[in-house]
C-alpha positions as CSV (number, residue, x, y, z in Angstrom):
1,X,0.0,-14.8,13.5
2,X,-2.5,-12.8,11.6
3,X,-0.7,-12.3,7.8
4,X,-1.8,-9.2,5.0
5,X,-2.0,-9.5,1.0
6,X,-1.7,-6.2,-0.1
7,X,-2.2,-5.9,-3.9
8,X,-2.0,-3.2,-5.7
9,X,-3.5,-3.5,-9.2
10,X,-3.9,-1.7,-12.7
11,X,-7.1,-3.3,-14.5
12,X,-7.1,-3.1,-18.3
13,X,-10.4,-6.1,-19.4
14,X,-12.9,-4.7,-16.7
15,X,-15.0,-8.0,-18.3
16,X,-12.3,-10.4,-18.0
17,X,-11.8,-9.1,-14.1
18,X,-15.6,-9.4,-13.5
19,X,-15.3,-12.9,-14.2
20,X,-12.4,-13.7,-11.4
21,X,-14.5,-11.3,-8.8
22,X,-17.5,-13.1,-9.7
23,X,-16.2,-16.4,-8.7
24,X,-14.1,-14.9,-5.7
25,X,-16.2,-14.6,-2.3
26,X,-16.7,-18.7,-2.0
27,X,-13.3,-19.5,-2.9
28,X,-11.6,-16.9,-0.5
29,X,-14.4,-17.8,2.6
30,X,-12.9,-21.8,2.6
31,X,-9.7,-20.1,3.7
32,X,-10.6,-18.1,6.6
33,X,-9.5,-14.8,4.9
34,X,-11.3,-11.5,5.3
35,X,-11.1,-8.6,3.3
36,X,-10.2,-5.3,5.1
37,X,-9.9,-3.0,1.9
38,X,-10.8,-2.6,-1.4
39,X,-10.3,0.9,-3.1
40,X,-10.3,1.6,-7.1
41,X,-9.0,5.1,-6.1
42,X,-7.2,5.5,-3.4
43,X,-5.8,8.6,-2.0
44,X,-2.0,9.2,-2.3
45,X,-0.7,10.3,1.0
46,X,3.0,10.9,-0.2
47,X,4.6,9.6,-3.2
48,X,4.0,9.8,-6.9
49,X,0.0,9.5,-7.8
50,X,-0.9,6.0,-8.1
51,X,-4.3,5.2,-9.7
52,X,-4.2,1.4,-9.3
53,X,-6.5,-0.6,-7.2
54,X,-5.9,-1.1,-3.6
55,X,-6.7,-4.6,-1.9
56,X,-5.9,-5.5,1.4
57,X,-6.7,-9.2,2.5
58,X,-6.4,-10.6,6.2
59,X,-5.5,-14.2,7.0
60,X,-5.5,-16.2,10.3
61,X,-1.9,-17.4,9.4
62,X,0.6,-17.4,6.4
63,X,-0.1,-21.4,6.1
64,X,-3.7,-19.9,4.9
65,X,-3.0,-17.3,2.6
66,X,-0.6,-19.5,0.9
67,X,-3.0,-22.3,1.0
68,X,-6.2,-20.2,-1.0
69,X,-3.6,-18.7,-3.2
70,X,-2.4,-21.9,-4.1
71,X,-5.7,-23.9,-4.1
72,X,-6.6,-25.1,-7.6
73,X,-10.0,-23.2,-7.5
74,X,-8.4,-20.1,-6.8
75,X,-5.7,-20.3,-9.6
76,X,-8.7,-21.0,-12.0
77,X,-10.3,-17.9,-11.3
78,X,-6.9,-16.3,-11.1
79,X,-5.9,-16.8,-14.7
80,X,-9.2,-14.1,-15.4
81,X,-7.2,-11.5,-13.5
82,X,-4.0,-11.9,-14.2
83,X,-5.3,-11.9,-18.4
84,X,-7.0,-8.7,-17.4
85,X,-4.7,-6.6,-15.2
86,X,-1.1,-6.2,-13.7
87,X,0.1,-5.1,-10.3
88,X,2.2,-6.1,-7.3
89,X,1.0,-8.3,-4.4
90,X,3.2,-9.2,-1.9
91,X,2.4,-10.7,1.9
92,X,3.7,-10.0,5.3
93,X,2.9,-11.3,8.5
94,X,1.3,-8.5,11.2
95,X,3.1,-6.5,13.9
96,X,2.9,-8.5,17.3
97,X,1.9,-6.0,19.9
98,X,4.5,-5.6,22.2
99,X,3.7,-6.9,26.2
């Protein structure tokens, strides 16, 4: 079953984040995930205003996701964002549709 990251993100070292997006795509592609979102701004629907970045990531299966975040390539780019920013990421596994 088809499982989400959602992140949410405050950057603080634009610089420092370049260098774990820079590095991102190749990594992220071994693991079959696709990115559905990506929004530096976006717009509150309800709620308090929140100006942090919104990512949303798309993996065949959780064994994926939790593989590529895992991987040691990815946790070497990763140290880049998490010295540059803070946030929330959590993952959930889709909605089957119902029959």
């Amino acid at each position: 079953m088809t499982h989400y990251i959602v992140a949410r993100i405050a950057i603080h070292d634009r610089e420092r984040y370049a260098q774990h997006e820079a590095g991102f795509m190749p990594i992220f592609a071994q693991f079959g995930g696709q990115i559905l979102a990506v929004n530096d701004a976006p717009e509150v629907m309800e709620g308090p205003p929140d100006t942090r970045r919104l990512v949303i990531l798309a993996f065949p299966d959780r064994d994926s996701a939790m593989a590529w975040a895992g991987s040691p390539e990815y946790r070497e780019i990763a140290k880049h964002r998490l010295a540059a920013s803070e946030g929330e990421i959590v993952i959930t596994a889709g909605f089957p549709t119902p029959a």
